[in-house]
TORLUM-151923 format. One record per atom (N, C-alpha, C): atom name; x, y, z. Coordinates in steps of 0.2 Angstrom, whole numbers. Example, Ala and Ser with C-alpha at 12.3 -4.5 7.8 and 13.67 -1.06 7.14 Angstrom:
R  name      X      Y      Z
R     N     66    -28     39
R    CA     62    -22     39
R     C     66    -16     39
R     N     64    -11     35
R    CA     68     -5     36
R     C     64      0     39
//
This chain:
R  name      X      Y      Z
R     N    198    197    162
R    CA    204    193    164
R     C    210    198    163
R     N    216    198    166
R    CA    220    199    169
R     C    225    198    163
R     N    227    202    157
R    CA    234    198    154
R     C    239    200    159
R     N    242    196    161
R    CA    247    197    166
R     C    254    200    163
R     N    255    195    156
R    CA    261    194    151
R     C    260    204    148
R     N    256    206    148
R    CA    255    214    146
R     C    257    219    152
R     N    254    216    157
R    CA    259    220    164
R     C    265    220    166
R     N    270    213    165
R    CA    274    211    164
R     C    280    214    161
R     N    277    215    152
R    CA    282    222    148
R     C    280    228    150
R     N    273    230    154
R    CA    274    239    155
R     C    278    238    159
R     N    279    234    166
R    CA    284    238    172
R     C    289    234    170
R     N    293    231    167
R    CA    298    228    165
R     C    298    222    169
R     N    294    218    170
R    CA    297    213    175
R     C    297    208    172
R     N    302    205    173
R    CA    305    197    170
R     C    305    190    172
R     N    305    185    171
R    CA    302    179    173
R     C    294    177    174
R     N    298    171    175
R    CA    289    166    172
R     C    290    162    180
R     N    284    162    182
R    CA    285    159    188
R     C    276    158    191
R     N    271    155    193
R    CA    266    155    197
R     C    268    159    203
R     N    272    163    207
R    CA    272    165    213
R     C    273    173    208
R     N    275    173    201
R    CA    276    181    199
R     C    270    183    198
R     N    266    176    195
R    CA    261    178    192
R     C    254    180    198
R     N    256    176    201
R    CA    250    176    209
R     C    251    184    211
R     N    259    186    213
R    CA    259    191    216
R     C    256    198    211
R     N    257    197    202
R    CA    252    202    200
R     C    245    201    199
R     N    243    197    202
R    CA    234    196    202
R     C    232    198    210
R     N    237    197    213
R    CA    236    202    220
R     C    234    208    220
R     N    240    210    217
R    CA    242    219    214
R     C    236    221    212
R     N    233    217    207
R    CA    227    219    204
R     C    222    220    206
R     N    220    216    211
R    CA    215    213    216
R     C    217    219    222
R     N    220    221    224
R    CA    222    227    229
R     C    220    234    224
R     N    222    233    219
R    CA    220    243    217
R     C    214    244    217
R     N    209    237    215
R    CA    202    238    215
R     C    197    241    222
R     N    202    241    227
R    CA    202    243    234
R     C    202    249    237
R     N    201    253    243
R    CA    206    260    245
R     C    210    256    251
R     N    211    252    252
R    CA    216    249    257
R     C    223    251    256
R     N    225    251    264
R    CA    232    256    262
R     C    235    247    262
R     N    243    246    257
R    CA    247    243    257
R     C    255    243    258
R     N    256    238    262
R    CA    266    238    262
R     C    266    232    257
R     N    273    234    256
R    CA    277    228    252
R     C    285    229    256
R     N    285    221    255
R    CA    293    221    259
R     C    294    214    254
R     N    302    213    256
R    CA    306    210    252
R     C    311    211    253
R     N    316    205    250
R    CA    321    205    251
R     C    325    212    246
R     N    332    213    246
R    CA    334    222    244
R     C    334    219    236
R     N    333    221    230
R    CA    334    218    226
R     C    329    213    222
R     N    322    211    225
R    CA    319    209    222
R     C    312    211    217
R     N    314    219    217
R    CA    308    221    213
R     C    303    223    216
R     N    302    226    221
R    CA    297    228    224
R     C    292    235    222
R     N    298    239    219
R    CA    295    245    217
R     C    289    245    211
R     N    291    238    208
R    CA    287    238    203
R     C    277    237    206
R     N    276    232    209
R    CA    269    232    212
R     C    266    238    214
R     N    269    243    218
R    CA    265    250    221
R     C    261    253    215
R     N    268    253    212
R    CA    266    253    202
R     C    259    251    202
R     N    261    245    200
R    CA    253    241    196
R     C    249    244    200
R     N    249    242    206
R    CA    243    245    213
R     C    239    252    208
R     N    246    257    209
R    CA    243    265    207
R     C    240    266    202
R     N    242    262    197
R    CA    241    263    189
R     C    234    260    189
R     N    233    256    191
R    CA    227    252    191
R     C    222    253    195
R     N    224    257    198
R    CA    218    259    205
R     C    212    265    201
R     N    205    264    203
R    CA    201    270    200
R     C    203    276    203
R     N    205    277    207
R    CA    205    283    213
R     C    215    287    212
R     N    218    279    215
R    CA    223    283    214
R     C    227    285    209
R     N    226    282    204
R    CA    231    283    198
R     C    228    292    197
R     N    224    295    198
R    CA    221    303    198
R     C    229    306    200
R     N    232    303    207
R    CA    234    308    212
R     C    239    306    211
R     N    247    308    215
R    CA    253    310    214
R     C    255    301    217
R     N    260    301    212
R    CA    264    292    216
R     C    270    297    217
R     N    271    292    225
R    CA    275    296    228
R     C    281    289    231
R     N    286    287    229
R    CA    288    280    232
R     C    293    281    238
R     N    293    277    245
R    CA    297    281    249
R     C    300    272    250
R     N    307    274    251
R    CA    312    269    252
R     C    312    271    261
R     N    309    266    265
R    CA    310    265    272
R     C    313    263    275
R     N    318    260    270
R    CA    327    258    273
R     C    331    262    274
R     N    331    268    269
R    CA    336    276    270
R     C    332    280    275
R     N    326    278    279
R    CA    324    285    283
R     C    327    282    291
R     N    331    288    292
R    CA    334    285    299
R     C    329    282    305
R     N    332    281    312
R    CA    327    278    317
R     C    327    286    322
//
């Protein structure tokens, strides 16, 4: 089982919400994975924190370098 409330104070996230809580039992359920992921959102709603959970959590990747790329500052 998933203490969500323990994931929550590692990456700083705040609120209590079933759609917060959904979204880190995804997170969890994807690191156990090699599937590559996007996340998008609105500017401001925390997204850097999932890639997180993702990395940290994954068997494989948390070995290797997190590398976070903001795809809004790379030109066209």
């Amino acid at each position: 089982m998933i203490d969500i409330q323990a994931i929550k104070q590692r990456y700083g996230i705040i609120g209590h919400s079933s759609a917060i809580d959904r979204a880190i039992n995804i997170a969890i359920q994807v690191a156990a994975t090699d599937l590559t992921v996007l996340i998008t959102g609105e500017s401001g709603v925390g997204k850097e924190h999932f890639p997180r959970i993702i990395h940290d959590n994954s068997a494989e990747r948390k070995f290797k370098t997190y590398t976070a790329i903001n795809c809004g500052a790379i030109p066209e």
